[in-house]
N, C-alpha and C positions, 0 to 999 in steps of 0.2 A: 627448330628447323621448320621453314613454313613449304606451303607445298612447292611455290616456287624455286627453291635453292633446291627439291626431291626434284623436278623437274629439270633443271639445271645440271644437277649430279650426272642423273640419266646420259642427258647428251654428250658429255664428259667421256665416262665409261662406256657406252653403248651395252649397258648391263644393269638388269634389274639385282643381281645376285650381289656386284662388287660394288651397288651405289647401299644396299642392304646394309651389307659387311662397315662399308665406311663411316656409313650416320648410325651405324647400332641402332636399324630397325629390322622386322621380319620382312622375306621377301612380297609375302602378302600385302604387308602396309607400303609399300613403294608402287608396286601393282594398283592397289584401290585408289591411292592420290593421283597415280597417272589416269584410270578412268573416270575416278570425280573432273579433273583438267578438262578430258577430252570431251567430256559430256558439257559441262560450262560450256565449251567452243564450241559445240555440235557437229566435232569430225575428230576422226583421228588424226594423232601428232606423229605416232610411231609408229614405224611397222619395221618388223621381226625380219631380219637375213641372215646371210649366213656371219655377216660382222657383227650382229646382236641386235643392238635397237637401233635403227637408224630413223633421225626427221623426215615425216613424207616430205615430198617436192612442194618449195613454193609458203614454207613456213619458218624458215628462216627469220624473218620480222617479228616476230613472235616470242624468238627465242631472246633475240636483241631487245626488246622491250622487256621481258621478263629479266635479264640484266640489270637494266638499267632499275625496274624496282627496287629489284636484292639492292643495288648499292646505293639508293636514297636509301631504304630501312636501316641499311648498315652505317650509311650519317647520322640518320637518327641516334641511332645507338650510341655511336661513340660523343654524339655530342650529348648525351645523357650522362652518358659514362664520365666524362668529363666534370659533372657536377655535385659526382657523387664521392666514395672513401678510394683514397688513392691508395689503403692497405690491400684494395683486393682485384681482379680481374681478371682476364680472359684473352689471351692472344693467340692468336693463329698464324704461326711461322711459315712458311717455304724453304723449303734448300735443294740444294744440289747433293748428290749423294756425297760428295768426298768430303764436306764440312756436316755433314751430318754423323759422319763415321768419329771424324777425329776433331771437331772445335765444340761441335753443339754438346756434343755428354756433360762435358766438363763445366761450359758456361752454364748451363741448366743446372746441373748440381748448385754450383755453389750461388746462384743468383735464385735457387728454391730454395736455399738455407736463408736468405737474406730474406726471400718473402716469400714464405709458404702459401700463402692462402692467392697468390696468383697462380691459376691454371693455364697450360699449355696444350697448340694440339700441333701437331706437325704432319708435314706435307713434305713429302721425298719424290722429286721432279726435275724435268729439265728446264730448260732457260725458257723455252717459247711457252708453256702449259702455266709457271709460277710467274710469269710477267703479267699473262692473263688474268690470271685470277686475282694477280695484285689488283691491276687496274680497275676490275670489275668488284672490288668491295667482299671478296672472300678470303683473303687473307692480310695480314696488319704489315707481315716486313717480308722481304726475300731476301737468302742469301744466294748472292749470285757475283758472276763477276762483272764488274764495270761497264766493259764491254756489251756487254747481254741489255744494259739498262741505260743506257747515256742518257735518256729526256728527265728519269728520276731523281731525284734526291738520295743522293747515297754516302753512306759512312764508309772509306777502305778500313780494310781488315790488315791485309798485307799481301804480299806478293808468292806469287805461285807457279814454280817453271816448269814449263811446258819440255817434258820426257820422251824420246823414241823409244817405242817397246818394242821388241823381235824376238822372235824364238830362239832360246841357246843354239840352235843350227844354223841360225841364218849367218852370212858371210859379214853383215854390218854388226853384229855379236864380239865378232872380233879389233873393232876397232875400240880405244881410250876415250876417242869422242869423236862425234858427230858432225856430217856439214847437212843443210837443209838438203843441198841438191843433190845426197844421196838418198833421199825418201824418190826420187824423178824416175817416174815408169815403176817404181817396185808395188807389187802387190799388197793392197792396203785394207786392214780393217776398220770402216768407218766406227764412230761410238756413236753416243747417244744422241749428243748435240750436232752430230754432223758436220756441216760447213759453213754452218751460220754464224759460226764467230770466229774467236782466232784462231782456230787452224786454219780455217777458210780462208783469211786474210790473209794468214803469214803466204799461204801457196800461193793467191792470186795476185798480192806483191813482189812475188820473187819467180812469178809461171812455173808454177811445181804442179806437175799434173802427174800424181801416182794413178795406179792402174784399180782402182774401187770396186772391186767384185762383191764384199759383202758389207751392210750396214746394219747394223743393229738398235735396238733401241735402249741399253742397257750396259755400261760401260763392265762391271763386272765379268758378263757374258762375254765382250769383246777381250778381255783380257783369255779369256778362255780360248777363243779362236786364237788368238796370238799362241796362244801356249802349244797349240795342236798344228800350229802351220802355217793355218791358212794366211798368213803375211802379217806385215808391220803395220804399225799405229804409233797414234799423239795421243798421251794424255800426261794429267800435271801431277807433279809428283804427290799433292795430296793425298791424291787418291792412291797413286802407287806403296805411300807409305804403308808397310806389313802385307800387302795384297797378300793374298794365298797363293801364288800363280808362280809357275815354274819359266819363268819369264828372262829375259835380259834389258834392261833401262839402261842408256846412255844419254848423256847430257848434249846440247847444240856447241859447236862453237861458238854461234853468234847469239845463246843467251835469252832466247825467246820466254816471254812469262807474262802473267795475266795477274791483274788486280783483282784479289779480294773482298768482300765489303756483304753492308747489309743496303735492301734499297727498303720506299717507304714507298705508297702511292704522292705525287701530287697536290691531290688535290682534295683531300680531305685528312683532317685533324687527328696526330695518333692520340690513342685513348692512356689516359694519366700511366697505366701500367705497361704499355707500350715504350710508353718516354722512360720509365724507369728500368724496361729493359735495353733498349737502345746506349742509356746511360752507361749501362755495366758493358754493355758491348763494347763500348770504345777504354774502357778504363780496362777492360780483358785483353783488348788488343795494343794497347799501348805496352801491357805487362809479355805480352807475345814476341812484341817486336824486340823488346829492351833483351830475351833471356835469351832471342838465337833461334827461336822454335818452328 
């Protein structure tokens, strides 16, 4: 980890403590690279609020340059990597929490039985944070849905329908099933992703404007407001699978669902142990679709 990516972290987090915790260094050593940095430049980058570390004004370019290094070094790399033993390597995933909970254990198990001596690190995130970091050369593949990723290259996984959740007191609790334009005016608990993808679309295709009083950044959390009241929500039934939540799910009638997959960046070369996990990705998913799952 060079100082730049410790630099990078920072802005990420806005925390010396959780960029610490994440690369398994002391908070000291995150501290010292940020003042060697600042001294090189001869000013400061950060300064301390009440949101943690925030970039002074006006340094922005800076950070975009230090990007764009991390992700030539990270060429470097895999174009190294590429010349070397395809028994061993190093990838660095992204996902969305709900394939994290219930696809990735399983793929990991049995694709580390096949090839132990590749290491993994993973990253649990939303759509907009692991597109990012795809692009910018810090992680190898994302799982995400299609939607989230159209410019990239992507493998679908499979399909995944998008669920009304409500509280066993709510009045729509009581119905078999669902029309969109009973979500219209009812009080809504935003998730993680917000409206930047298909809930957003399905509403602004169909002018469904529920009443958004709270948002959150953490779909588990939202399911919790759901449980307690505070109103209804979309989410796909991945994630609904076994949730812990005292909840009611109903399906749409009109069947709304979101594609699955893995995406890759572009514009640089996956590394030999990357392609042989991507490999098993699709041969995992083809066994996924065949068994009903």
């Amino acid at each position: 980890m060079n100082k730049y990516e410790i630099i990078l972290s920072v802005c990420d987090t806005h925390s010396i403590s959780k960029t610490a915790a994440s690369l398994n260094y002391t908070q000291s050593a995150i501290s010292q690279a940020i003042k060697n940095f600042e001294k090189e430049l001869g000013f400061s980058l950060f300064k301390r609020s009440k949101h943690g570390m925030d970039l002074m004004p006006n340094t922005e370019e800076i950070i975009e340059s230090l990007k764009i290094i991390c992700r030539e070094k990270n060429k470097i790399s895999q174009i190294a990597s590429n010349l070397t033993s395809l028994d061993s390597g190093y990838i660095r995933i992204g996902t969305i929490q709900s394939i994290s909970y219930h696809w990735l254990p399983d793929i990991l198990k049995h694709f580390s039985n096949l090839y132990p001596n590749i290491r993994f690190e993973m990253t649990v995130d939303g759509f907009n944070p692991l597109k990012e970091k795809l692009q910018t050369g810090r992680l190898d593949c994302i799982f995400a849905s299609r939607y989230s990723v159209p410019d990239l290259p992507f493998i679908p996984m499979g399909n995944d329908e998008l669920m009304l959740v409500t509280p066993k007191s709510h009045p729509l609790a009581e119905k078999i099933a669902v029309s969109l334009s009973d979500v219209n005016n009812e009080n809504f608990v935003l998730s993680s992703d917000g409206l930047d993808y298909e809930t957003g679309y399905i509403f602004k295709q169909n002018n469904i404007k529920p009443k958004i009083q709270y948002r959150l950044n953490e779909d588990f959390a939202t399911l919790k407001m759901v449980e307690k009241g505070f109103g209804i929500t979309i989410l796909p039934r991945l994630l609904l699978y076994n949730a812990p939540f005292d909840v009611c799910t109903r399906s749409f009638t009109e069947h709304y669902s979101r594609t699955l997959g893995v995406a890759c960046p572009k514009d640089a070369p996956p590394t030999p142990a990357t392609v042989k996990f991507l490999d098993y990705v699709k041969e995992w998913s083809r066994q996924l679709n065949q068994d009903g799952r």
